[in-house]
C-alpha positions as a LaTeX table, in Angstrom:
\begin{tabular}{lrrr}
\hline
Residue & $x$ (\AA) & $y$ (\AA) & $z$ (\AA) \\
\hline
Unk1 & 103.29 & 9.00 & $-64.05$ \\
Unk2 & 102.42 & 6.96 & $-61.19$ \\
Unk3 & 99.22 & 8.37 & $-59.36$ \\
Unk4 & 99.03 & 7.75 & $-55.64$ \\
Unk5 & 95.43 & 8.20 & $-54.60$ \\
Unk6 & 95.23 & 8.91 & $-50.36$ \\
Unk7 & 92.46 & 8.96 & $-48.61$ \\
Unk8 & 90.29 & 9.13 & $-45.30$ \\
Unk9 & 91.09 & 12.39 & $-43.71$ \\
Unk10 & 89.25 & 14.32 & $-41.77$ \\
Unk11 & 89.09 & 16.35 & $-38.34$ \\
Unk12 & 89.18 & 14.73 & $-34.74$ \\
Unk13 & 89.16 & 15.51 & $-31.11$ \\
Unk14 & 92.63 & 15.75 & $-29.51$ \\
Unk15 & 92.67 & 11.76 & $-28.24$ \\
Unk16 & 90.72 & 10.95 & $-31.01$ \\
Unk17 & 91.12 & 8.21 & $-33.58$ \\
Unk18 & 91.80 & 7.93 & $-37.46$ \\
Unk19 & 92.76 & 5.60 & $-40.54$ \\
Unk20 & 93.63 & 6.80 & $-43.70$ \\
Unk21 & 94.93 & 4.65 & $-46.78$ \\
Unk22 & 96.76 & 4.87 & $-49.95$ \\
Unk23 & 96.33 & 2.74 & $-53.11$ \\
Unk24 & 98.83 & 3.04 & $-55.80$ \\
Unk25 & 97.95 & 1.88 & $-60.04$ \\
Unk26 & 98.97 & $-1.68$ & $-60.57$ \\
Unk27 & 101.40 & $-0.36$ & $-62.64$ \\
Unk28 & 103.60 & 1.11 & $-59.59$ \\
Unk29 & 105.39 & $-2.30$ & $-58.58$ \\
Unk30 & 103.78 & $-1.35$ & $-55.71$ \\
Unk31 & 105.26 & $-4.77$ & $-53.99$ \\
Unk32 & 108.70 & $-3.92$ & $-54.57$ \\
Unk33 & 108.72 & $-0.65$ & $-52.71$ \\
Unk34 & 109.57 & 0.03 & $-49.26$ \\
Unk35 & 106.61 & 2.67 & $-48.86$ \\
Unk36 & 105.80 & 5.38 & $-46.08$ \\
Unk37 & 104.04 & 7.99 & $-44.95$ \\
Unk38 & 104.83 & 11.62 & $-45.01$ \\
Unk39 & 103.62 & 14.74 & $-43.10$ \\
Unk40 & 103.10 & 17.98 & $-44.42$ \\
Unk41 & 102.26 & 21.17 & $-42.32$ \\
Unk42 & 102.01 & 24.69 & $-44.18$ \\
Unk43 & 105.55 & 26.19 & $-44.53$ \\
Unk44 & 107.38 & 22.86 & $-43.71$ \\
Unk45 & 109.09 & 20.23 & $-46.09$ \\
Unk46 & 107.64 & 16.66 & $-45.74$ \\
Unk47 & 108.33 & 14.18 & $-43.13$ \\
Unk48 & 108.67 & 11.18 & $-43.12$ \\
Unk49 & 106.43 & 9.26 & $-40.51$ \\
Unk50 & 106.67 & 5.66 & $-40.41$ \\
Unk51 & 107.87 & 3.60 & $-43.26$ \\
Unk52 & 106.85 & $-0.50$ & $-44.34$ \\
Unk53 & 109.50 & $-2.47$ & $-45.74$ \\
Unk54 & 108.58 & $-4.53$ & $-48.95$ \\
Unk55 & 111.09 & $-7.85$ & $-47.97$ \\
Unk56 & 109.36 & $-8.09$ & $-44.74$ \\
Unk57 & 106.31 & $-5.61$ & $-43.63$ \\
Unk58 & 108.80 & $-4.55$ & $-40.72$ \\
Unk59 & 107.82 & $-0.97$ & $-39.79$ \\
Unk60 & 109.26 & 1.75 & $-38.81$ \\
Unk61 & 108.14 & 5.51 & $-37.00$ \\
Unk62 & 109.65 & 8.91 & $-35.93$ \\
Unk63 & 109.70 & 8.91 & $-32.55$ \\
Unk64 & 107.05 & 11.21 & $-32.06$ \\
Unk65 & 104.20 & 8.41 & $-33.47$ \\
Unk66 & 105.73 & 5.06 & $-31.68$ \\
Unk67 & 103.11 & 3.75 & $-30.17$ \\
Unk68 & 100.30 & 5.43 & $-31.28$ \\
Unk69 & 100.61 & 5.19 & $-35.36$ \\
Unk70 & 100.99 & 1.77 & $-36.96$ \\
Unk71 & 101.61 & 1.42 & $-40.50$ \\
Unk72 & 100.56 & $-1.66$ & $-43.10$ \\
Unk73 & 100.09 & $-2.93$ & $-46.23$ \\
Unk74 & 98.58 & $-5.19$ & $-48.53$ \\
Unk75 & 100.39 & $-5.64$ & $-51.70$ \\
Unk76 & 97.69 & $-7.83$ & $-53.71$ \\
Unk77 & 95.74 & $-4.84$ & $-53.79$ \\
Unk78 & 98.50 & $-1.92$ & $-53.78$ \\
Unk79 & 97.14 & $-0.66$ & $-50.87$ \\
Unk80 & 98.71 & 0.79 & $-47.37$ \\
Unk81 & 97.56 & 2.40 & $-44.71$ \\
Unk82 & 98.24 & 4.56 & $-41.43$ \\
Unk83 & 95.86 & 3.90 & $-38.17$ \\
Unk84 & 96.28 & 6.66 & $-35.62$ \\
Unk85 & 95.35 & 6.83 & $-32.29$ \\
Unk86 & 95.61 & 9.33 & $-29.40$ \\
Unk87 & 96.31 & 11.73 & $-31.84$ \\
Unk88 & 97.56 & 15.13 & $-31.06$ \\
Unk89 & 97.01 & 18.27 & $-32.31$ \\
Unk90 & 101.28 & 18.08 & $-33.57$ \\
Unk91 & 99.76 & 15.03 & $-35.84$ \\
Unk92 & 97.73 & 17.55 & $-38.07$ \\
Unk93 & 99.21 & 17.98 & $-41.53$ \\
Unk94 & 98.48 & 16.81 & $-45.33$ \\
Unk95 & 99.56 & 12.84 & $-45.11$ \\
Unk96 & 101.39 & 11.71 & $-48.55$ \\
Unk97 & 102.04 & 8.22 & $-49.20$ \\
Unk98 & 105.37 & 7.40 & $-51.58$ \\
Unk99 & 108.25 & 5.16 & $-51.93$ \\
Unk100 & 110.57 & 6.02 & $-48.51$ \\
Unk101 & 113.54 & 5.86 & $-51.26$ \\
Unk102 & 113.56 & 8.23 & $-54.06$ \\
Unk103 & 109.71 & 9.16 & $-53.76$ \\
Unk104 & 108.41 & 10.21 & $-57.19$ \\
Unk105 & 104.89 & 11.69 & $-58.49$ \\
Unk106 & 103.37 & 12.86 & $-55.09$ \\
Unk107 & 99.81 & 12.48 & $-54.86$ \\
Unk108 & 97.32 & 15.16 & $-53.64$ \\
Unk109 & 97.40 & 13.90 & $-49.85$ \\
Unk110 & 94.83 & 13.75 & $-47.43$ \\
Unk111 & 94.29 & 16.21 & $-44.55$ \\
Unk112 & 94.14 & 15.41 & $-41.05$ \\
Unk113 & 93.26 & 17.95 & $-38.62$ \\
Unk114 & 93.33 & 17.12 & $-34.67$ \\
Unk115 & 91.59 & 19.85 & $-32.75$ \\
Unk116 & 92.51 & 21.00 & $-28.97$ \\
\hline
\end{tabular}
């Protein structure tokens, strides 16, 4: 089983900032994945956020976060992260990170919480 770990959650102001990060066990060919970011909110299937491709770091968002979310990675340490700004209280949820194609084991998440 491949164990995603996220982390860096946490509750913030509507405008407020926030960075949370994923790693993934070396044994994840982490660098071959195209990975993203998913949203949960209570009674809702995951969404996909933004995704990072693993030819070329190119990036891609929902609508709804363009401009405000930008995705990365760094694949010599099977790491990726997700740096909000201006969030919004719409941007709470549990974030997951997983492959964008054919996610597998999902990991516990972290929860972000933007209050009004």
């Amino acid at each position: 089983q491949v164990q995603l770990v996220e982390s860096g959650g946490g509750m913030v102001e509507v405008g407020g900032s926030l960075k949370i990060s994923c790693i993934a066990p070396e044994s994840s060919h982490f660098r071959l994945r195209t990975m993203a970011w998913y949203r949960q909110t209570p009674g809702k299937h995951r969404v996909l956020v933004a995704s990072i491709s693993s030819l070329d770091g190119a990036p891609k968002y929902i609508d709804a976060v363009k401009g405000r979310f930008t995705i990365s990675r760094d694949d010599d340490k099977n790491t990726m992260a997700l740096q909000m700004i201006s969030l919004r209280p719409e941007d709470t949820g549990v974030y997951y990170c997983n492959s964008a194609n054919l996610p597998g084991d999902w990991g516990q998440g972290t929860q972000v919480t933007v209050s009004s």
